[in-house]
C-alpha positions as protocol buffer text, in pm:
chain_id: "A"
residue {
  index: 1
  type: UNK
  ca { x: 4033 y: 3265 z: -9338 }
}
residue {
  index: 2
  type: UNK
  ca { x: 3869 y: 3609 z: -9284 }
}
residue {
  index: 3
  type: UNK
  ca { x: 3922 y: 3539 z: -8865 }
}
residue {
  index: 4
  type: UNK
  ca { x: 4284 y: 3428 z: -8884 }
}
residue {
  index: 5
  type: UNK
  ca { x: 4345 y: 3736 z: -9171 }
}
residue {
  index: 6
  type: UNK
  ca { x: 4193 y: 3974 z: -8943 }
}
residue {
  index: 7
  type: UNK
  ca { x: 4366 y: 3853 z: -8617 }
}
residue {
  index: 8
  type: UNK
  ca { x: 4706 y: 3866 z: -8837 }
}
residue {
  index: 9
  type: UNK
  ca { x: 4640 y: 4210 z: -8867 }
}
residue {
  index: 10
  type: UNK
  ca { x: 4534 y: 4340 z: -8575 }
}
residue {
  index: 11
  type: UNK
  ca { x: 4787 y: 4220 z: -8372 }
}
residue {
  index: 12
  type: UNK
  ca { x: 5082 y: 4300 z: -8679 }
}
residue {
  index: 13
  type: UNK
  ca { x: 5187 y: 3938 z: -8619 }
}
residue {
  index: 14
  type: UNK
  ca { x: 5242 y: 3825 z: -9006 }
}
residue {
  index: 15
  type: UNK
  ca { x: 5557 y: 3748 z: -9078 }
}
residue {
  index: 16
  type: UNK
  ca { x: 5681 y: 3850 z: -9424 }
}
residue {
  index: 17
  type: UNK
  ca { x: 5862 y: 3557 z: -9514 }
}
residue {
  index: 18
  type: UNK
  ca { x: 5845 y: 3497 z: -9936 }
}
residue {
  index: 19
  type: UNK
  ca { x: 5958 y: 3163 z: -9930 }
}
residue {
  index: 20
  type: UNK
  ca { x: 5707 y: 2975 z: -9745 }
}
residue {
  index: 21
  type: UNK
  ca { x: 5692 y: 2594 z: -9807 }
}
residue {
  index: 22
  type: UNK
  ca { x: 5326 y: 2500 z: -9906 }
}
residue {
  index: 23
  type: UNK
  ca { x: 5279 y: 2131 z: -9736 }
}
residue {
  index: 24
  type: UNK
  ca { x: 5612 y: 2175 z: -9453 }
}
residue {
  index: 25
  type: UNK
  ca { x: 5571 y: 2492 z: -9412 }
}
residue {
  index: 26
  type: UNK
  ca { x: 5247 y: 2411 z: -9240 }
}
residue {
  index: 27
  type: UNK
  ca { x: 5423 y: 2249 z: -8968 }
}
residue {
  index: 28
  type: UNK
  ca { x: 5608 y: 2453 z: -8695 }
}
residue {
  index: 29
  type: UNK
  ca { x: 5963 y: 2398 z: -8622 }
}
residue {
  index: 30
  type: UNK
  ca { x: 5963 y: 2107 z: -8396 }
}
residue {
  index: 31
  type: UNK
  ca { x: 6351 y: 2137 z: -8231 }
}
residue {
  index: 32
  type: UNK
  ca { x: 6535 y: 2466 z: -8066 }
}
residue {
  index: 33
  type: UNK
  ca { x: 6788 y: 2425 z: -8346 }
}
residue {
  index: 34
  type: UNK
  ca { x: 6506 y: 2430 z: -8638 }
}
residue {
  index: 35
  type: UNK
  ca { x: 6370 y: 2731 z: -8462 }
}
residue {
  index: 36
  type: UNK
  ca { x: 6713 y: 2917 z: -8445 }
}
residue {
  index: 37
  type: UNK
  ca { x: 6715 y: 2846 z: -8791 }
}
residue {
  index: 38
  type: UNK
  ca { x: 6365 y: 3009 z: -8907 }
}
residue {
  index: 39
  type: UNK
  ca { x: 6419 y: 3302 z: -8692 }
}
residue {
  index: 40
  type: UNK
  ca { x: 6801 y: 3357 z: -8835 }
}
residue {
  index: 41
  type: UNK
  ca { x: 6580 y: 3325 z: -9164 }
}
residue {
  index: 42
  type: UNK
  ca { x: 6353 y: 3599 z: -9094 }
}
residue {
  index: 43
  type: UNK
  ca { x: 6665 y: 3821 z: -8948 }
}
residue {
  index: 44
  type: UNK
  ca { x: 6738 y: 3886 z: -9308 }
}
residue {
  index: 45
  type: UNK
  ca { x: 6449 y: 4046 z: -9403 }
}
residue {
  index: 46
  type: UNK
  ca { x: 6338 y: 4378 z: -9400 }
}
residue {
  index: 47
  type: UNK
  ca { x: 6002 y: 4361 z: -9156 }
}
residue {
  index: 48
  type: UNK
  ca { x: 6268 y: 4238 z: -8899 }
}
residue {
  index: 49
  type: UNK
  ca { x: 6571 y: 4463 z: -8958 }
}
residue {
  index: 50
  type: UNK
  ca { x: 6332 y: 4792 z: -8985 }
}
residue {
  index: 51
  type: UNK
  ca { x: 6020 y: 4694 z: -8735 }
}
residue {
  index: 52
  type: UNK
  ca { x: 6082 y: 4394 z: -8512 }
}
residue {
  index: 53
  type: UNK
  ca { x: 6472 y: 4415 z: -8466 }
}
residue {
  index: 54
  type: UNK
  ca { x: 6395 y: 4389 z: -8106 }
}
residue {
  index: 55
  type: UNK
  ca { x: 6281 y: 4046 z: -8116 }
}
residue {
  index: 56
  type: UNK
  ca { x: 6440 y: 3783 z: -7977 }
}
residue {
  index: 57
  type: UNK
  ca { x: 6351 y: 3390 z: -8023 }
}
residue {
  index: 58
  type: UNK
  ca { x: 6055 y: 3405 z: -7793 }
}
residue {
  index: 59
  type: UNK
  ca { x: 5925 y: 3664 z: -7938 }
}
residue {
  index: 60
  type: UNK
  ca { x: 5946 y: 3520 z: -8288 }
}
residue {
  index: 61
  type: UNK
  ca { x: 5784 y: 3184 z: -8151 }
}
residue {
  index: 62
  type: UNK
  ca { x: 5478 y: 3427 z: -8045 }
}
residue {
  index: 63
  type: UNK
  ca { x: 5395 y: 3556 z: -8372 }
}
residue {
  index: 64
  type: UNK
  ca { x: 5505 y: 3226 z: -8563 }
}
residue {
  index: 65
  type: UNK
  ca { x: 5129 y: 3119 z: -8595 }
}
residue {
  index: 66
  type: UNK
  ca { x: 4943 y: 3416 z: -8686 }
}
């Protein structure tokens, strides 16, 4: 946990999400229209609008993990 907290960090890939679903949440969006859908999700937050407004999908499916 300390490995994946510290890579999270150091590579300011955490997504600040608030509404993460404990059991499938764990699972990655597994079609192109689920992951339109999580990234028009994280579009609405703040981290996105104020720091990573320059995303786009594949950028999004980068950081997804971490």
């Amino acid at each position: 946990m300390v490995v994946v907290g510290g890579i999270t960090r150091l590579t300011h890939s955490g997504l600040s999400i608030s509404n993460y679903k404990l059991i499938s949440g764990t699972i990655p969006p597994m079609s192109e229209v689920e992951w339109q859908e999580a990234f028009d999700l994280y579009k609405q937050y703040p981290e996105y609008q104020k720091l990573n407004n320059h995303f786009d999908l594949q950028d999004f499916k980068d950081i997804y993990f971490w």
